[in-house]
C-alpha positions in Angstrom: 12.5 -20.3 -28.4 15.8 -20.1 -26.6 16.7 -17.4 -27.3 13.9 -14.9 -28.1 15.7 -12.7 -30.5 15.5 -14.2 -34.3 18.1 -11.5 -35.6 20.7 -13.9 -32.9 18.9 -16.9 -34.4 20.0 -16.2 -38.0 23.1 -15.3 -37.3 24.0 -18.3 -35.4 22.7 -20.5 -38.4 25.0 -18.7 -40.8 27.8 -19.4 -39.0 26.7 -23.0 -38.4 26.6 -22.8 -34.6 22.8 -23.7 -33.6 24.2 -25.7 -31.0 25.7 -23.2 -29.5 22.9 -21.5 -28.5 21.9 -20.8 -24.7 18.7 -20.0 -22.7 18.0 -16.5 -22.2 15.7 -15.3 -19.4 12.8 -13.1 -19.3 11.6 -14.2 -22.5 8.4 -16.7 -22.3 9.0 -20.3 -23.7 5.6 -22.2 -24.8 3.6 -24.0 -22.5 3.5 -27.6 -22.4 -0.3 -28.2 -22.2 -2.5 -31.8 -21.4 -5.1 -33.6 -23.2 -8.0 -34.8 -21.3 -8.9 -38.7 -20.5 -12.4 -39.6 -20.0 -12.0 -41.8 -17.1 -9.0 -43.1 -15.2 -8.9 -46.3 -16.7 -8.5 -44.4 -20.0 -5.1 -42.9 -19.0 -3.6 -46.1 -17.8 -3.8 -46.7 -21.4 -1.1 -44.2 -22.3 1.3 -44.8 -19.9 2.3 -47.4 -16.6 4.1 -45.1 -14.0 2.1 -41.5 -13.4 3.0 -38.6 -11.0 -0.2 -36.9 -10.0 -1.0 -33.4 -8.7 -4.4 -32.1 -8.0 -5.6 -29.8 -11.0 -6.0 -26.2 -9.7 -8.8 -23.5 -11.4 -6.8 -20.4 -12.3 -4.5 -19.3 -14.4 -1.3 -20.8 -15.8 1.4 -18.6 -15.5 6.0 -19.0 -16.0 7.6 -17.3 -13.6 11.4 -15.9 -14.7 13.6 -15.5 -11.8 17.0 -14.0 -11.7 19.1 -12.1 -8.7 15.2 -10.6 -7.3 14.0 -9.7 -10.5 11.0 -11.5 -11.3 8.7 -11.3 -14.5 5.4 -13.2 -15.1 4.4 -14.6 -18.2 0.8 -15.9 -19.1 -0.4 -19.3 -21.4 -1.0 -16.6 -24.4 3.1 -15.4 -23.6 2.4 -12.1 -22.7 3.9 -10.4 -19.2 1.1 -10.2 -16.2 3.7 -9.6 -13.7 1.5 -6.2 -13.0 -1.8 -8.0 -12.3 -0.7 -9.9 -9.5 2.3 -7.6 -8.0 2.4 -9.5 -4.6 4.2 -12.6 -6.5 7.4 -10.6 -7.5 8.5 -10.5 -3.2 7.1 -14.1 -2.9 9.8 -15.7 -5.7 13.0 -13.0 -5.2 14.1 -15.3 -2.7 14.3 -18.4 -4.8 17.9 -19.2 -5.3 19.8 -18.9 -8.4 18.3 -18.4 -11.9 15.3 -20.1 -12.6 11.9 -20.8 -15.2 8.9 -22.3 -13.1 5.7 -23.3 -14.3 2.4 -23.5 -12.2 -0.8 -22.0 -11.7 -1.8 -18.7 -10.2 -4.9 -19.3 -7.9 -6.9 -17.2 -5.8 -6.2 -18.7 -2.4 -7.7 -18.9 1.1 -5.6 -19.8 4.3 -7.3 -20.2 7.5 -6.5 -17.6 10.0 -5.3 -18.8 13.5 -4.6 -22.2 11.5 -2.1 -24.4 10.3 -3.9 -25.4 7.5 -2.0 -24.2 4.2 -5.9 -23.4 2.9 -6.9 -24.2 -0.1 -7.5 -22.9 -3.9 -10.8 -21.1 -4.6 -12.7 -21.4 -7.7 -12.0 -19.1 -11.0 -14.6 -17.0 -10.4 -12.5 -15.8 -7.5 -9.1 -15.1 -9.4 -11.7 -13.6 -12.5 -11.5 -10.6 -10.4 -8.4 -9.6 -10.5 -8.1 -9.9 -14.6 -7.8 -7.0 -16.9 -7.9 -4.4 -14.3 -4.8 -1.4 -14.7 -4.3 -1.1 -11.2 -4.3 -3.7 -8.3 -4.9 -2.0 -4.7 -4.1 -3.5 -1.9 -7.8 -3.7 -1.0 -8.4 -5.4 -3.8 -5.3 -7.7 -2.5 -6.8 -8.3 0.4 -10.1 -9.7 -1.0 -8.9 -11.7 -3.3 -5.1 -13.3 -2.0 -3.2 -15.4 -4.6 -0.9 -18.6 -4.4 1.2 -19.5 -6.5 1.2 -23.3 -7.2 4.8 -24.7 -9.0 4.4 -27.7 -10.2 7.2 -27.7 -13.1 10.7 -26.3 -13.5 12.2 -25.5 -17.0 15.5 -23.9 -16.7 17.9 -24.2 -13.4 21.4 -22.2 -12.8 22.4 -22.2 -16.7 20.9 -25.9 -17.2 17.9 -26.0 -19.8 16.1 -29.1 -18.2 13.0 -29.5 -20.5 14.8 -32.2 -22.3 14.7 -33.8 -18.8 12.0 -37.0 -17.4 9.9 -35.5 -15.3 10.8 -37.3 -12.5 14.0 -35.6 -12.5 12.5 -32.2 -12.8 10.2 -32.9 -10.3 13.7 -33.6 -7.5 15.0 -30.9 -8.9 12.0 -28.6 -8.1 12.0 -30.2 -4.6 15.8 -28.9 -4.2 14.7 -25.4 -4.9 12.0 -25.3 -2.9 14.3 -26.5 -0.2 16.5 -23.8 0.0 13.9 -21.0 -1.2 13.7 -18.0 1.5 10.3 -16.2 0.8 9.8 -13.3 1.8 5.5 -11.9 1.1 5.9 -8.5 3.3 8.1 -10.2 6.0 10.8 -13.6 5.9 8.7 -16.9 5.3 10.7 -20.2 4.7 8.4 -22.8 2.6 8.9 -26.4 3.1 6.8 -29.7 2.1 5.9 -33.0 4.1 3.8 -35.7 2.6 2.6 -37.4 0.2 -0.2 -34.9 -0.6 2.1 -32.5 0.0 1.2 -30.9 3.6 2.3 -27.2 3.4 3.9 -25.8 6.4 5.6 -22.2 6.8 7.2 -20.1 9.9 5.5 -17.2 10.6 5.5 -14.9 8.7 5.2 -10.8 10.2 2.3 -9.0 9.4 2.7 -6.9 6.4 0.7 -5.7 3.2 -1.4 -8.5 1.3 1.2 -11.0 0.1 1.4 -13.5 -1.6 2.2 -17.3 -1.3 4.2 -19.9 -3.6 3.6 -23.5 -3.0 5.6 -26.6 -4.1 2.4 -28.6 -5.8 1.4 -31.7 -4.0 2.7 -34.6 -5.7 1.9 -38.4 -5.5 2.8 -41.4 -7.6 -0.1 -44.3 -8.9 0.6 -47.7 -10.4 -3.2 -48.6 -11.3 -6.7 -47.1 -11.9 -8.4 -47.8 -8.9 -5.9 -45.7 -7.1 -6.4 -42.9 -9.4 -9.7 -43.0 -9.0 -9.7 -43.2 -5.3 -7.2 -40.1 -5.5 -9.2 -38.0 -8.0 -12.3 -38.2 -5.4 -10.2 -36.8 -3.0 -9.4 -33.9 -4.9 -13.1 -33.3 -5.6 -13.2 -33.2 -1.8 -10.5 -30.6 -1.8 -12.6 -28.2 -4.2 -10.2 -28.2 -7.3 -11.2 -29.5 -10.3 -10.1 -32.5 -10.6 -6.3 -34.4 -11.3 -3.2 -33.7 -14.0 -1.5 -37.3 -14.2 1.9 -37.1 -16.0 3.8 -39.8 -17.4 7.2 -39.9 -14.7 9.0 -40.5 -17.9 7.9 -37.8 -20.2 10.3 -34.6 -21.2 8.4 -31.2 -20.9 7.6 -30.5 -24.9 7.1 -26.6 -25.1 4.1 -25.5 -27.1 2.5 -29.0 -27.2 -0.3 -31.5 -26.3 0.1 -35.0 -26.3 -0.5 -37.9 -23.9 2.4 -37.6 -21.9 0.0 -35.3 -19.7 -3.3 -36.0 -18.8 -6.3 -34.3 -17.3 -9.2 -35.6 -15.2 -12.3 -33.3 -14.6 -15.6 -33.5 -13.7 -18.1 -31.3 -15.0 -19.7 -28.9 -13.0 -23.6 -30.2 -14.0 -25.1 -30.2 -16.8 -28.2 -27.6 -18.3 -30.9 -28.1 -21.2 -30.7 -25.3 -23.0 -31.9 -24.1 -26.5 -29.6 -22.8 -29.2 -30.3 -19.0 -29.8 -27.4 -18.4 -32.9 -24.8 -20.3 -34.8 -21.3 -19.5 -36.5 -19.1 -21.3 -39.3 -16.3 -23.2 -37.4 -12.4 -22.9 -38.2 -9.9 -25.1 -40.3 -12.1 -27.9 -41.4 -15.1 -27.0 -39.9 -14.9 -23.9 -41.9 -17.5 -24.6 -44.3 -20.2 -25.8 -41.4 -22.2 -24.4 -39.2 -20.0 -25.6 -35.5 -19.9 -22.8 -32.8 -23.3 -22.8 -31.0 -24.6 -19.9 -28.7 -27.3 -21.1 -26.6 -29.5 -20.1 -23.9 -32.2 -20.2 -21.1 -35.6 -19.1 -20.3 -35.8 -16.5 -17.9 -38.1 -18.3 -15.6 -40.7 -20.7 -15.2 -43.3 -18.4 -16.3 -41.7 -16.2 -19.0 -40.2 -17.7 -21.9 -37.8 -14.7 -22.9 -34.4 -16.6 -23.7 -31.2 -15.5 -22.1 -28.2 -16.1 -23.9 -25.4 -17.9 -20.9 -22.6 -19.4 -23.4 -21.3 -20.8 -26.8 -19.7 -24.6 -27.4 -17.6 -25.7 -30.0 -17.2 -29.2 -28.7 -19.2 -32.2 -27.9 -21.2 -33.3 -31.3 -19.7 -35.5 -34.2 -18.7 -34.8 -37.6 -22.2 -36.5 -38.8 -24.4 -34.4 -36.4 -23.0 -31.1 -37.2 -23.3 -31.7 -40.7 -27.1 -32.4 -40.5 -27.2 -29.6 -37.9 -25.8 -27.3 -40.3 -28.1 -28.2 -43.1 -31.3 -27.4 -40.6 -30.0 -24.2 -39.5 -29.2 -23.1 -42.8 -33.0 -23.4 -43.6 -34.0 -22.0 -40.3 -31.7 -19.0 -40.6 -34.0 -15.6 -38.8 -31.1 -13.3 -39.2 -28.2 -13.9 -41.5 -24.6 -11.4 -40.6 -23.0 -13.5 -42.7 -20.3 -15.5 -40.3 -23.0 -15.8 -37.9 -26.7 -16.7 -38.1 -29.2 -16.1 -36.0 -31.6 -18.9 -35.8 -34.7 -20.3 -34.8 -34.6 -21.5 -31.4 -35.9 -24.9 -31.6 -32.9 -27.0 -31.0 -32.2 -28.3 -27.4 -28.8 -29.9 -26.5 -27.7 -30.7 -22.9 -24.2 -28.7 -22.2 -21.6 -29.7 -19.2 -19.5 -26.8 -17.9 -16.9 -26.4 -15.2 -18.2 -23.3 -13.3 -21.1 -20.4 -13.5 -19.4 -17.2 -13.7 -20.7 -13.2 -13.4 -20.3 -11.9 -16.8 -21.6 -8.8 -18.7 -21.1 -10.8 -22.7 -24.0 -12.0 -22.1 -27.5 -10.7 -21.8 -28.2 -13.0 -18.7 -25.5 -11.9 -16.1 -23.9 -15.5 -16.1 -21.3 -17.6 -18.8 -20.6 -20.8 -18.1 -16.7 -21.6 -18.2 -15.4 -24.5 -20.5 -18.9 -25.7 -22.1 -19.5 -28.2 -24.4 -22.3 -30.5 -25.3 -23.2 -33.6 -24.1 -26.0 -34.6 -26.8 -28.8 -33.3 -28.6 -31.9 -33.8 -26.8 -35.0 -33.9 -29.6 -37.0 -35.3 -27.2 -37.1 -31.7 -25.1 -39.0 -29.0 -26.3 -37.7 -24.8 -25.8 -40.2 -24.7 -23.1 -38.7 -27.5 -20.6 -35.4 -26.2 -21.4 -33.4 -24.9 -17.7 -34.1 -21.1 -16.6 -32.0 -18.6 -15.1 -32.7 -19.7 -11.5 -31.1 -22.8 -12.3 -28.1 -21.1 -13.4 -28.2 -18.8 -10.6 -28.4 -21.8 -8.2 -25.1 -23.3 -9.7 -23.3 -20.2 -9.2 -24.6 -19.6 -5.8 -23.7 -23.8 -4.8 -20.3 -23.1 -6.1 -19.9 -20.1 -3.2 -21.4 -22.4 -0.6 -18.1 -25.1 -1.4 -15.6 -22.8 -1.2 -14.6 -21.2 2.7 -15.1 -17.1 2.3 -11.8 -15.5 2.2 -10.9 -13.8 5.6 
């Protein structure tokens, strides 16, 4: 993980000198990742002190920094320093040699404001995904933050073995002496509790980018939490990451030490369209459900929208399985197209544009909430329902300028 090179790895083993081994930049270390809590009662359970940070809608994304060179590296470890080539300019004047961990989010700032703006939903930073090229046009319409929250490596020091509370004043440090410079010389600094962004100005120059020390507060009980994930709600992110002040940063794993806090989107009856044999010990049922809505009111043509893995027990998937087995219309084998009788209520995170399926929309982080027997196909959600989702999610997010 260190060091990136397993032919260095070896050789150090043989000789007996693991120990001796040393970070190596540009090179993508695993991410540590969060497991969710239900409600914020639930994650007092885990742990007594908590930082909390808001949790932002776009990508996660480790940031390698050494004397201006800069290389991106996504949650799957591969380099997208190309998709988003406003960032490199934005961390080259972060001192030193540094690992930082955050999110990349599409972000709008006010013009004629000092308000630091605020993060847009995915659907937003979906746009500038998979694309070859990045114009500046394309820069323009869709400008990206990005968010640090983390810091893994420091000068020569590996600090994952470090509490988070003394990564987090370390990351403060950094940001304290960072000179940005997006296009022309920025200086970044934080006040607050909530974190209350303030920069210089910053001259006019091509589509830039912006990197933001992540808001941070501290909570000692449930009602706080709660109070603060509403707040975040209000700010039009998705909900709160609450972190145990205590906890090193474990590379590649999910535990308890981090939390997450979302609400879902809403929720939609839909009717499940095909089926497909699950993974590991699901292999052998019938857990991966497409589903979809009617087109509209009057015609009952069903349109595909997404597929959920997650939501029903062990029990209900087994006697799921076992009925769509015997209502099987078109058998590829892995995957089963079946009658469309069975309604289940799914909550998602967001509606987004999307040519996979044959509606126009799929809905982001799905999963189902229940089986509804007591619904028939025909009062199942249509597609102006999904269309009004997408369209409300617009309406709580500013336009970018």
């Amino acid at each position: 993980m260190l060091l990136g090179d397993i032919a260095e790895t070896l050789r150090l083993a043989a000789e007996h000198r693991l120990g001796d081994t040393r970070m190596r930049l540009f090179h993508p270390i695993g991410f540590m990742l969060a497991s969710p809590a239900e409600s914020a009662e639930e994650a007092f359970e885990y742990f007594e002190h908590a930082q909390v940070e808001d949790k932002y809608d776009g990508i996660r994304a480790q940031a390698h920094v050494s004397g201006g060179e800069v290389r991106i590296y996504s949650r799957t470890l591969d380099e997208v320093t190309e998709s988003f080539p406003e960032l490199p300019d934005a961390l080259a004047g972060f001192p030193g040699e540094l690992i930082l961990d955050g999110e990349i989010v599409a972000w709008h700032r006010p013009e004629n404001s000092t308000d630091v703006g605020r993060a847009l939903p995915f659907t937003e930073i979906q746009k500038r995904l998979g694309r070859k090229a990045v114009t500046q046009k394309l820069m323009r319409e869709v400008p990206v933050a990005y968010v640090v929250f983390d810091v893994l490596y420091s000068d020569g020091d590996l600090m994952i073995d470090a509490p988070l509370e003394a990564r987090s004043e370390s990351l403060d440090r950094i940001f304290a002496r960072a000179v940005q410079f997006p296009g022309g010389r920025a200086r970044v600094r934080t006040r607050g509790a909530q974190g209350q962004l303030a920069f210089e100005p910053v001259v006019e120059a091509p589509p830039a980018a912006q990197v933001l020390r992540a808001p941070v507060t501290r909570v000692s009980s449930a009602e706080e939490l709660a109070q603060v994930f509403e707040q975040a709600l209000e700010r039009g992110n998705e909900g709160l990451m609450i972190k145990d002040v205590e906890s090193p940063y474990a590379p590649g794993r999910r535990g308890k030490s981090w939390l997450k806090l979302k609400r879902e989107l809403a929720t939609l009856d839909v009717v499940v369209t095909a089926v497909e044999f699950g993974h590991g010990k699901r292999a052998s049922v019938l857990s991966d459900y497409t589903f979809a809505v009617r087109a509209s009111e009057t015609d009952e043509t069903l349109l595909n929208v997404g597929k959920a893995y997650t939501g029903l027990t062990d029990v209900e998937i087994a006697e799921m399985t076992q009925w769509f087995l015997n209502h099987t219309v078109g058998d590829e084998g892995w995957r089963r197209e079946v009658e469309p009788s069975i309604v289940v209520e799914v909550a998602f995170n967001a509606v987004m544009a999307s040519d996979r399926h044959n509606s126009g929309f799929a809905l982001r982080f799905p999963r189902i909430v229940r089986l509804r027997p007591d619904k028939t196909p025909q009062q199942i959600d249509t597609l102006e329902r999904v269309r009004e989702v997408f369209e409300g999610q617009k309406k709580n997010y500013p336009k970018p300028a």
